[in-house]
N, C-alpha and C positions, 0 to 999 in steps of 0.2 A: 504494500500500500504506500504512495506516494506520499508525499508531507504534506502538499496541499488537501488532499483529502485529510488524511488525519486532522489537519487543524480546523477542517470545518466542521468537523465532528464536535467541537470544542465551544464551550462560551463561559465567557465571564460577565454576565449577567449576574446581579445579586439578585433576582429573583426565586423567589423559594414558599412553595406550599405545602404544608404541614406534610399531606402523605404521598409529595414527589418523594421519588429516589433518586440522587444524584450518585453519580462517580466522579469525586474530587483527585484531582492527577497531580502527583510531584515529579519533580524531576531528584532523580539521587545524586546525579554529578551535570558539570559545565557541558561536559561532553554530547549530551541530547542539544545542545543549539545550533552541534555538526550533522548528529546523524538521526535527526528527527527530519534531517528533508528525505532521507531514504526510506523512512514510515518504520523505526524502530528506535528505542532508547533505553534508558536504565528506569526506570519507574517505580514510585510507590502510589498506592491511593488506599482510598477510605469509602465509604458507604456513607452518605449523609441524607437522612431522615429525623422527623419532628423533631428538628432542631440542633442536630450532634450527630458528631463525625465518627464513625467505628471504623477501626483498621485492627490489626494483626504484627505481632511483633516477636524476637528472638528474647529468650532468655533461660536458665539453668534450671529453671525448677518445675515439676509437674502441676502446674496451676495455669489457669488462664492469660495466654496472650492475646487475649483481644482487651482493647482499650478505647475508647473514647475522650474524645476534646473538642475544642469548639470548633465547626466547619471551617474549612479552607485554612489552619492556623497550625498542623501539625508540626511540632519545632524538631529541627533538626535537615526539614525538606524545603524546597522551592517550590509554591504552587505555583501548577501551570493552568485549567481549567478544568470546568465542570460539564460532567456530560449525561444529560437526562437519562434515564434507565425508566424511566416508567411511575405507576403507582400504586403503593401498596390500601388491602382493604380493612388492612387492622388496625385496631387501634392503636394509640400512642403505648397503653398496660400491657396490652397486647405483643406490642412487637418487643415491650421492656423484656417479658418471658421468653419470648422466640431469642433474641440476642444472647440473654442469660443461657440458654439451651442449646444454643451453637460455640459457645466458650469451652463446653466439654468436650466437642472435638478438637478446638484449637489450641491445647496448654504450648506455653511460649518453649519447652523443650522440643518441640515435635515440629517447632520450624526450620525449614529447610528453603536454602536459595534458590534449586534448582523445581523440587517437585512440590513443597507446600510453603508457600510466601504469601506476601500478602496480598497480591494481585488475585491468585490461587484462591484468597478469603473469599475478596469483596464477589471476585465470579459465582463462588456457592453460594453466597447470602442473596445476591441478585437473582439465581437461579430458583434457591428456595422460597424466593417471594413474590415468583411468577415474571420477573422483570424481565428486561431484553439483557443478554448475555454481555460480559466484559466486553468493549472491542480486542480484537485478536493482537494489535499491534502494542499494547498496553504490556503483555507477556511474553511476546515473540520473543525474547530473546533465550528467556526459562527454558523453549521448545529446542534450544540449539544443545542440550544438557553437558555433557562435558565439556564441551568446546566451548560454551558459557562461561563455566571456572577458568578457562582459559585467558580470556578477553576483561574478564573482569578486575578495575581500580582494584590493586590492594586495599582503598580504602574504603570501599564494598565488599571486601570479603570476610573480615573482622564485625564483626557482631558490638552491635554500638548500643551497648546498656547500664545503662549508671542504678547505683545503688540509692535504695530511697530510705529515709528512716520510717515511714509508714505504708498503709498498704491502702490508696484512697476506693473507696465501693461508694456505688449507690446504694442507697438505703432507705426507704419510704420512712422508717420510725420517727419519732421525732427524739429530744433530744435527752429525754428519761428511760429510754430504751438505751442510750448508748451509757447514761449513767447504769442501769441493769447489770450493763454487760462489762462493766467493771473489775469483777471478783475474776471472769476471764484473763484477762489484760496480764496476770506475770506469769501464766501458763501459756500464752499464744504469744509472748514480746521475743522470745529467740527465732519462731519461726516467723512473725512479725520484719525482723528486721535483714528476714532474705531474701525479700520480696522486691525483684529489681523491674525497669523499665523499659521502654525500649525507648531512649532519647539520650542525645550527648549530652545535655546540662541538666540539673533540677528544673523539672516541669510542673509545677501544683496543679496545672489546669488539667493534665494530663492522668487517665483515670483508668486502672484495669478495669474491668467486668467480672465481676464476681459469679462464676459461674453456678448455674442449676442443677444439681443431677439429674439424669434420667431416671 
């Protein structure tokens, strides 16, 4: 696929309805402003609906990589633009459970550059939510598999995760629930404080997804 196709596929409109789905595009290195005219580059993105941006990230431990931040603002990437994927018919509680419940496939050990990334994410979320599928040039490069590892900035190849001193969740309780849950707190603060992220600097805004069991 050509660049000029690709980039019409693209808009940076800030317009946004509650149960659109957008695919929000970063660029991971300098190098997509060579070879995004050939209709490939280095990419990340997120799923952004009612309001908040979800993507998929690396890290050591068997919990939830998937995270959420505020649309188009994932720190560490370049946005490039946003691209309609359709609309979902759940509600906002609704798609909160569905998210929670696609976190158990995604714990941040089990990402992988070549076969399950984040690109890889946002495709199955869009899939499981009836939406129009990733564009293909978004991945293309994933598809080349070892000859990817090849090609790939050393500084893509390194796993970019900073350690947090908490583990931030959504939480519907309010804020006597979290006093409750207090007498927890010096049983959970070792495994509390392993709990890393997938960003170069301290992000507060930036928030795992506390996953659901099946």
């Amino acid at each position: 696929m050509g660049g000029s196709t690709l980039s019409s596929n693209c808009t940076t409109n800030e317009r946004f309805v509650d149960r659109e789905v957008f695919l929000n595009v970063y660029d991971l290195t300098p190098f997509n402003n060579y070879s995004i005219f050939f209709g490939f580059g280095f990419f990340h993105t997120g799923i952004e609906v009612y309001g908040m941006e979800y993507g998929f990230g690396a890290h050591d431990y068997s919990i939830s990589g998937v995270f959420e931040v505020e649309p188009r603002s994932c720190p560490g990437f370049i946005y490039r633009c946003s691209i309609s994927l359709g609309h979902i018919s759940m509600s906002a509680t609704e798609f909160r459970e569905f998210i929670e419940t696609m976190a158990s496939d995604y714990h941040g050990d089990t990402y992988h550059l070549i076969s399950k990334n984040c690109n890889h994410f946002t495709d199955d979320i869009s899939q499981r939510l009836n939406c129009r599928r990733v564009p293909g040039w978004v991945n293309r490069l994933a598809k080349f598999g070892s000859l990817f590892s090849c090609l790939l900035p050393e500084s893509l190849e390194a796993t970019t995760v900073k350690q947090l001193p908490e583990y931030h969740t959504y939480d519907d309780d309010d804020s006597d629930s979290a006093s409750n849950s207090s007498s927890q707190d010096a049983s959970e603060s070792d495994e509390v404080d392993q709990k890393v992220l997938l960003s170069p600097t301290p992000a507060p805004e930036i928030a795992f997804i506390k996953e659901m069991p099946r």
